[in-house]
Wavefront OBJ file of the C-alpha trace (Angstrom):
o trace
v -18.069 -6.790 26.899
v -16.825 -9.904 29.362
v -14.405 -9.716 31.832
v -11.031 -10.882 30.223
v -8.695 -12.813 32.359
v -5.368 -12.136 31.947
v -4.318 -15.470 32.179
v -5.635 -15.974 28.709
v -3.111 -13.863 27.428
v 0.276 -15.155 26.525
v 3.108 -12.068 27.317
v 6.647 -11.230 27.556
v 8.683 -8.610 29.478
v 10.304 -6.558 27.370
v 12.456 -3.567 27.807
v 13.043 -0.581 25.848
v 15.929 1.936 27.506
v 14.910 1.655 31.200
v 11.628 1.031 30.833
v 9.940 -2.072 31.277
v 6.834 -3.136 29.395
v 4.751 -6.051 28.935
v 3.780 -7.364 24.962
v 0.580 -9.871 24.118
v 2.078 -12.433 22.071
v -1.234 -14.387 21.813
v -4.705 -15.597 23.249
v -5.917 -18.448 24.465
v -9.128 -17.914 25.240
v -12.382 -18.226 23.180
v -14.180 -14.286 23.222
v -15.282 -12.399 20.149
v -14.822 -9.098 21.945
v -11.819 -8.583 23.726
v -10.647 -5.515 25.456
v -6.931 -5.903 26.107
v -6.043 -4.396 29.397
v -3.915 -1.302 30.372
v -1.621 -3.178 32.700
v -0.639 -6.548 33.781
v 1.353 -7.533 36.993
v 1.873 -3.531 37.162
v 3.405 -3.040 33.989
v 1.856 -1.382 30.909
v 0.825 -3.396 27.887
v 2.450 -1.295 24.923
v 2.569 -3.655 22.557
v 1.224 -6.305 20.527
v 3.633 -8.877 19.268
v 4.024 -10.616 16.000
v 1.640 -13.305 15.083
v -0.604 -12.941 18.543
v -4.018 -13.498 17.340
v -3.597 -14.381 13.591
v -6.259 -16.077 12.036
v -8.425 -15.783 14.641
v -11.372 -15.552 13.174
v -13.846 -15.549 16.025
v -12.569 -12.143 17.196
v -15.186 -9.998 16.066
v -13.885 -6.541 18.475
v -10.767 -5.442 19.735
v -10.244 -2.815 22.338
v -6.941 -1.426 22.393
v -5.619 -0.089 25.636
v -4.265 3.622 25.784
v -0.288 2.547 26.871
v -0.291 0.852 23.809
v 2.073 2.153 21.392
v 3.612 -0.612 18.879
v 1.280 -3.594 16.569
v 3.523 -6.181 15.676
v 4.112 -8.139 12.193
v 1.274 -10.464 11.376
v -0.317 -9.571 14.446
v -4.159 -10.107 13.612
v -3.344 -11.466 9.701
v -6.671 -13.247 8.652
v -8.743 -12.106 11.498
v -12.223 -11.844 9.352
v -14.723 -11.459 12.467
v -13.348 -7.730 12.567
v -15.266 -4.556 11.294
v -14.053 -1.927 12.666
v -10.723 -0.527 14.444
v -10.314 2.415 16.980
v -6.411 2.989 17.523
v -5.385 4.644 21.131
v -3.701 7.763 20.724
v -0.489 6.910 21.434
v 0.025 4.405 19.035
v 3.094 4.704 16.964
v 3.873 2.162 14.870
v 1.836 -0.617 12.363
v 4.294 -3.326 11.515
v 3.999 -5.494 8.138
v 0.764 -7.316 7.296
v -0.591 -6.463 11.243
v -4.312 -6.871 9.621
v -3.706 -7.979 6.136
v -6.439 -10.145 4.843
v -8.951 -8.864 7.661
v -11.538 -8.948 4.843
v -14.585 -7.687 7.089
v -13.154 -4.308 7.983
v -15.241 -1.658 6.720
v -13.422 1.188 9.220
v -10.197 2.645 10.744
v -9.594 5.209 12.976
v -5.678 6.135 13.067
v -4.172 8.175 15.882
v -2.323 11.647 15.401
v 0.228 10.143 17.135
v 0.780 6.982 14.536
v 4.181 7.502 12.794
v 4.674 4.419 10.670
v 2.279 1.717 8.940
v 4.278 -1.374 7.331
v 4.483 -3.197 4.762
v 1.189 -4.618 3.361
v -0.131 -3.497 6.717
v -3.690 -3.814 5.655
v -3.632 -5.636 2.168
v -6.695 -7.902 1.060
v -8.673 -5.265 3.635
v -11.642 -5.657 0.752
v -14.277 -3.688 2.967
v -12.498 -0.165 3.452
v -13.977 2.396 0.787
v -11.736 5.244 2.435
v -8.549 5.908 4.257
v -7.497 8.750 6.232
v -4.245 9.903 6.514
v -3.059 11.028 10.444
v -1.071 14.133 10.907
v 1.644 12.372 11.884
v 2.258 9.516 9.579
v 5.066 9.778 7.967
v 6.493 6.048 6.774
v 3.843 4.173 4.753
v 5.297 0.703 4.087
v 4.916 -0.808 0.484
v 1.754 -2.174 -0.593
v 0.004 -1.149 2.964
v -3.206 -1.018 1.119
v -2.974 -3.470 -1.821
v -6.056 -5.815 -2.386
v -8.300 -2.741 -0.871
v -10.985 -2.912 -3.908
v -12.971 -0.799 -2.356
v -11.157 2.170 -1.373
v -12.290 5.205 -4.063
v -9.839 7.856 -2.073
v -7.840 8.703 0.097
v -7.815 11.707 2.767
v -4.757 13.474 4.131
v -4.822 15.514 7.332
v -3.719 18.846 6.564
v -0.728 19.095 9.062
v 0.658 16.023 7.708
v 4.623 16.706 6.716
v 5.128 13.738 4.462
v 2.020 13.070 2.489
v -0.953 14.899 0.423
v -4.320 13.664 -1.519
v -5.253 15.329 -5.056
v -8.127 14.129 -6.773
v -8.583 11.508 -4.152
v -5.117 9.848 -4.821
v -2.369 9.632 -2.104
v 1.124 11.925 -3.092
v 3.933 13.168 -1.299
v 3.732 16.433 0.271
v 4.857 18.485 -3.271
v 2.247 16.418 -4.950
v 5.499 15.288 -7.360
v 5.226 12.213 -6.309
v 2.141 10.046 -7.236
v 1.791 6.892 -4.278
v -1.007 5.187 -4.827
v -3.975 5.342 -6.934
v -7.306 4.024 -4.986
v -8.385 0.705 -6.329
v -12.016 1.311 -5.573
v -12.261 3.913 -8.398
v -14.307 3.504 -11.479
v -12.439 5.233 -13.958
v -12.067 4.126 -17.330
v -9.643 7.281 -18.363
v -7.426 9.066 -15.945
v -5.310 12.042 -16.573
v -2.201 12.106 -14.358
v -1.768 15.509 -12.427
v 0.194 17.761 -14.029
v 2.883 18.428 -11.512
v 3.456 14.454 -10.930
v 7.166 14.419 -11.673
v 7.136 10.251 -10.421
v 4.875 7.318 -10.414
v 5.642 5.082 -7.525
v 6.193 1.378 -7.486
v 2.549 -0.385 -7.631
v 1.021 2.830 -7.864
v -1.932 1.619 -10.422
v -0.639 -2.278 -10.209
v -3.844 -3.831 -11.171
v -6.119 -1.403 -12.066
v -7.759 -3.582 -15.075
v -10.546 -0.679 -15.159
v -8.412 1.605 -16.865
v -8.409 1.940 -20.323
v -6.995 4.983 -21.263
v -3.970 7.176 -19.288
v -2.842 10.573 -20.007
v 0.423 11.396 -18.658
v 1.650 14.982 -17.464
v 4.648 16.238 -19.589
v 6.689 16.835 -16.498
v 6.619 13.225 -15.792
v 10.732 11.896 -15.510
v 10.280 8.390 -14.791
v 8.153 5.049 -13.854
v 8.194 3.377 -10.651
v 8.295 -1.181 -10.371
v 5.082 -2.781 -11.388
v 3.863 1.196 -12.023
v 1.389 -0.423 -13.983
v 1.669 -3.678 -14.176
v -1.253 -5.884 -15.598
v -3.545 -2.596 -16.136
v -5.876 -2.477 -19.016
v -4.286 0.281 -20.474
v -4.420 0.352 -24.565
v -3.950 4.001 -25.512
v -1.037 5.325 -24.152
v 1.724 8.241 -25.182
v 4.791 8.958 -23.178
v 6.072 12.386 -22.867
v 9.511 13.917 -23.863
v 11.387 14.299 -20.563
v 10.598 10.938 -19.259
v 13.954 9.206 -18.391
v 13.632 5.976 -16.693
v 10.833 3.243 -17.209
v 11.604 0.784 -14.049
v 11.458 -2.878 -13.703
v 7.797 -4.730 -14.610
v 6.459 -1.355 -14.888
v 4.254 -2.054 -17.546
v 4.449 -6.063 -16.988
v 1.294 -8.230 -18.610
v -0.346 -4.897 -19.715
v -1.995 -7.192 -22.681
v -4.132 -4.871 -24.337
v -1.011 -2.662 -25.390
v -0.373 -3.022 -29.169
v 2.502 -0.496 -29.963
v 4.562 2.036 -27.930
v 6.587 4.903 -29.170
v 9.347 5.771 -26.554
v 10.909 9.706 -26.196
v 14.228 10.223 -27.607
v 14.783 11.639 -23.926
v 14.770 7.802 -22.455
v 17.258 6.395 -21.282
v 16.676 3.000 -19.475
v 14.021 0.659 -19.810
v 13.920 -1.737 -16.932
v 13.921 -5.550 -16.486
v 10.757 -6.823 -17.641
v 9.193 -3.441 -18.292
v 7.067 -4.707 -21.162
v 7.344 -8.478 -20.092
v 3.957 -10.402 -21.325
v 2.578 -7.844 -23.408
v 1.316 -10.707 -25.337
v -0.408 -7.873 -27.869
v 2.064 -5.548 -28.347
v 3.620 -5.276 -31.867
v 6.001 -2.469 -32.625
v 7.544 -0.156 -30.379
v 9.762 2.377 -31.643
v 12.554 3.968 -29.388
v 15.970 5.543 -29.683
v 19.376 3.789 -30.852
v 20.659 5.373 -27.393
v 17.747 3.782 -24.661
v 19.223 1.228 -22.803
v 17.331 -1.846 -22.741
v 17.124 -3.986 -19.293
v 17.329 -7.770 -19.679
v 13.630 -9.642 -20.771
v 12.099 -5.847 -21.275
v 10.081 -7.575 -23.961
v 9.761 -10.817 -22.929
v 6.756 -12.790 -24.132
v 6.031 -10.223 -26.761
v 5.646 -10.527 -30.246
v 7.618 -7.134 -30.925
v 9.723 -5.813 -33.563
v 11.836 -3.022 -32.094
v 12.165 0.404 -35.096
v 15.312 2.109 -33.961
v 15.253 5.891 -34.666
l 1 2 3 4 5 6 7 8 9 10 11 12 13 14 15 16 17 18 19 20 21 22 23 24 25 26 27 28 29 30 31 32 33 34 35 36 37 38 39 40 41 42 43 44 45 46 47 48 49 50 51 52 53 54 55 56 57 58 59 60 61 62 63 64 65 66 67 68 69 70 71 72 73 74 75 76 77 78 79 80 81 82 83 84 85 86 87 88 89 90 91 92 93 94 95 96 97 98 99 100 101 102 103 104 105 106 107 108 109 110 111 112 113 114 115 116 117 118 119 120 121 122 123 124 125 126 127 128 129 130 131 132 133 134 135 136 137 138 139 140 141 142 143 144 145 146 147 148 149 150 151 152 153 154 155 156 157 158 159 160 161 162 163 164 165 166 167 168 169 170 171 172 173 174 175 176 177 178 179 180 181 182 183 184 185 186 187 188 189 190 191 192 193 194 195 196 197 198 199 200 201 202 203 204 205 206 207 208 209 210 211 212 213 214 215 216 217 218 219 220 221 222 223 224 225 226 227 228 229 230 231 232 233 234 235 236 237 238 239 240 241 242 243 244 245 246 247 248 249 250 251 252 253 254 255 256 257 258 259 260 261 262 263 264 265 266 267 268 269 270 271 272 273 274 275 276 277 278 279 280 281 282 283 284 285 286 287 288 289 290 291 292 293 294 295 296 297 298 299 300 301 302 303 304
């Protein structure tokens, strides 16, 4: 790899208590391998700030240096060159979108020490076919993985606190909680875990595969966009579910009638929203219904 000089780099001083540090807030040299170094003018580079080398395309390899312990927002959006990535221990923290759309990426290493991946962090990432899970992870930011096509499971260190994989799917630790459901998967039927008590916003978003869900009877409610614009068409909900959230079930066309449990009691905004297909639903006098649940389709409502 060539000798960087640090004059390409654009920085700042920062400070953070009494320590002073320096952060790359972009490049202006011309490499496809670049090895970002440990210090400059005696200070350690921890950081990487927002927006430094996005859409740089060109960059093909990043070395990260070991003081480094913070990726800012947008920080290398869009930079396709990239395969591979090999975080210092000693990172911490993964801010929104840092490598979305970094289509070429086929692998991550994560620290033990990362605590915190952001929003969208690595959306439209359409090379990854797995993701592991550090020990010490224990914020994952909405979306972080959304537009990963190719990513058929997920793997959870052990000593991680916060989350756990079953089946290949990412949960919270109880495994109550269902997070996300790997988009690289080629199932055309899926039966939920029993012991998921909660589907997560954007947990299946998307997942036009699927034809065919089984829900667990424990199940008590349905995160946003849950399943939004799946190909679900056989589907029974289970007595004990409760709340159905906002656009959970949004443009799921190939639905053609619903009957809801007597034990709902909200449906969200939208929840149903573009089901062009779906006909009848029939549901309880005592459901509250959020405003445009069944926009956009044809439905006649049976009250029971």
């Amino acid at each position: 790899m060539n000798d960087i000089d640090p004059q390409d780099f654009k920085i700042e001083y920062q400070t953070a208590g009494k320590t002073r540090y320096v952060a790359i807030t972009g490049y202006k040299g011309s490499l496809g391998e670049i090895a970002l170094p440990e210090s400059i003018n005696n200070l350690p580079v921890s950081a990487v700030g927002e927006f430094a080398f996005k859409r740089y395309s060109a960059l093909r390899t990043i070395v990260f240096p070991e003081s480094l312990t913070a990726i800012g927002e947008y920080a290398f959006e869009k930079c396709t060159g990239l395969t591979s990535l090999a975080f210092p221990e000693g990172l911490k923290s993964i801010k929104k979108s840092a490598f979305a759309g970094c289509g070429g990426l086929k692998s991550i290493v994560f620290p033990n020490s990362l605590e915190s991946i952001g929003e969208s962090a690595f959306s439209g990432c359409m090379g990854l076919a797995s993701v592991s899970i550090p020990a010490g992870l224990t914020a994952l930011g909405e979306r972080a993985f959304d537009g990963c096509g190719r990513i058929a499971e997920f793997i959870v260190d052990e000593e991680n606190p916060q989350f756990s994989s079953i089946e290949g799917l990412l949960f919270d630790k109880t495994g109550s909680i269902l997070i996300w459901y790997p988009r690289g998967r080629q199932d055309t039927k899926y039966s939920i875990p029993l012991q998921t008590a909660y589907i997560g916003d954007w947990a299946f978003e998307g997942c036009i595969r699927l034809k065919s869900i089984s829900l667990p009877e424990r199940l008590i409610a349905i995160g946003h966009y849950g399943f939004a614009g799946c190909g679900i068409s056989d589907l029974r909900f289970p007595e004990g579910l409760t709340l159905i959230k906002n656009h959970a079930f949004y443009r799921c066309v190939r639905i053609t009638k619903l009957v809801l449990p007597a034990s709902l009691s909200a449906i969200g905004e939208y929840a149903f929203g573009d089901c062009t297909n779906l006909e009848t639903v029939t549901l309880s006098r005592h459901t509250k219904i959020g405003h445009g649940a069944f926009y956009g389709a044809p439905v006649q409502l049976n009250y029971r």
